[in-house]
C-alpha positions as CSV (number, residue, x, y, z in Angstrom):
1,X,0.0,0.0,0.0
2,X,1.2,3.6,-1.1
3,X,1.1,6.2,0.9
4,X,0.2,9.7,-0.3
5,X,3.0,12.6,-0.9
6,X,2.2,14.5,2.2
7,X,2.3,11.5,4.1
8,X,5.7,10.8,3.2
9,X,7.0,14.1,3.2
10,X,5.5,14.0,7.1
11,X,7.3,10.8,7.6
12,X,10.2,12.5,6.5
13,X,11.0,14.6,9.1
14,X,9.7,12.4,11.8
15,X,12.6,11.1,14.0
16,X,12.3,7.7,15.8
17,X,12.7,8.7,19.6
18,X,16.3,8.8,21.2
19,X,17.7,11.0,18.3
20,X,18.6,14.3,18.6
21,X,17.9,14.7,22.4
22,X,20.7,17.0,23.2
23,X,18.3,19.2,20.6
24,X,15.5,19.1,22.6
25,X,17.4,19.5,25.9
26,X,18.7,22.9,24.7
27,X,15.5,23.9,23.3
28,X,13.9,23.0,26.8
29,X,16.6,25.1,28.3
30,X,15.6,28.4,26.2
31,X,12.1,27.6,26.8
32,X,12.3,27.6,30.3
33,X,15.0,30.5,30.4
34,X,12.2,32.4,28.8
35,X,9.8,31.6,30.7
36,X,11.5,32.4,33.7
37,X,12.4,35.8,32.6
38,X,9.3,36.6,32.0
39,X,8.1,35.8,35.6
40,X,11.0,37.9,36.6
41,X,9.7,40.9,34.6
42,X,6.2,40.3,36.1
43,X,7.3,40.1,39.5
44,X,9.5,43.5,39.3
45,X,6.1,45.5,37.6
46,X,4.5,44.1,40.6
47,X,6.9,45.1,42.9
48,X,7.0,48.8,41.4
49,X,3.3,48.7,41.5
50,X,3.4,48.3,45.3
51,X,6.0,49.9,46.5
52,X,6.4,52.8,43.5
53,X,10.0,52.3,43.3
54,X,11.1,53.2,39.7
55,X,14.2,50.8,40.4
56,X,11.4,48.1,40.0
57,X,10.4,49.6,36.7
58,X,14.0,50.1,35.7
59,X,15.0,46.1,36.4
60,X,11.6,44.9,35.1
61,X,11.4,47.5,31.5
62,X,15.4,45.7,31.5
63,X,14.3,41.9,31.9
64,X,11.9,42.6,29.4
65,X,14.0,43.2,26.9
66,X,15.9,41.1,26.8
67,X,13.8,38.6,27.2
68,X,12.7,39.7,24.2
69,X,15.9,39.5,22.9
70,X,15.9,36.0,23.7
71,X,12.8,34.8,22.8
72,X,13.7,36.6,18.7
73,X,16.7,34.5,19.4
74,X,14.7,31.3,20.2
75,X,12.7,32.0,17.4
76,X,15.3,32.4,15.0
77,X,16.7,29.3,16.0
78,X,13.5,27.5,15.5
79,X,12.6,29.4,11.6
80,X,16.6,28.0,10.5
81,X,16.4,24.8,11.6
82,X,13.3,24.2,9.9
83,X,14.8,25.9,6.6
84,X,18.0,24.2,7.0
């Protein structure tokens, strides 16, 4: 039995599990480095909003971005290695 084109171009880029797990380690780390700056942004607007410290705004407008930074970084990342 055949299988259709887009079926085997799926198949394609299916790996069999165990393969490339350093891959998805790293992308677990930028995920959760992400996600963890983005807490620590939230948490310094929250401190600013009850305290009215700017220093709070300061820290939390910096965490911001570059977690920005990081997550165009992720992204690019992502965008290549499904071009390449």
């Amino acid at each position: 039995m055949r299988t259709p084109a887009k079926h085997r171009a799926a198949l394609r880029s299916w790996h069999p599990p165990g393969r490339h797990r350093a891959a998805c380690a790293t992308m677990q780390l930028f995920r959760a480095l992400l996600f963890l700056m983005l807490v620590g942004a939230g948490v310094c607007f929250a401190f600013f909003i009850a305290t009215n410290n700017l220093r709070f705004r300061r820290w939390g407008m910096q965490l911001l971005q570059y977690t920005l930074l990081t997550a165009l970084v992720f992204f690019g990342i992502l965008i290549l290695s499904r071009i390449l």
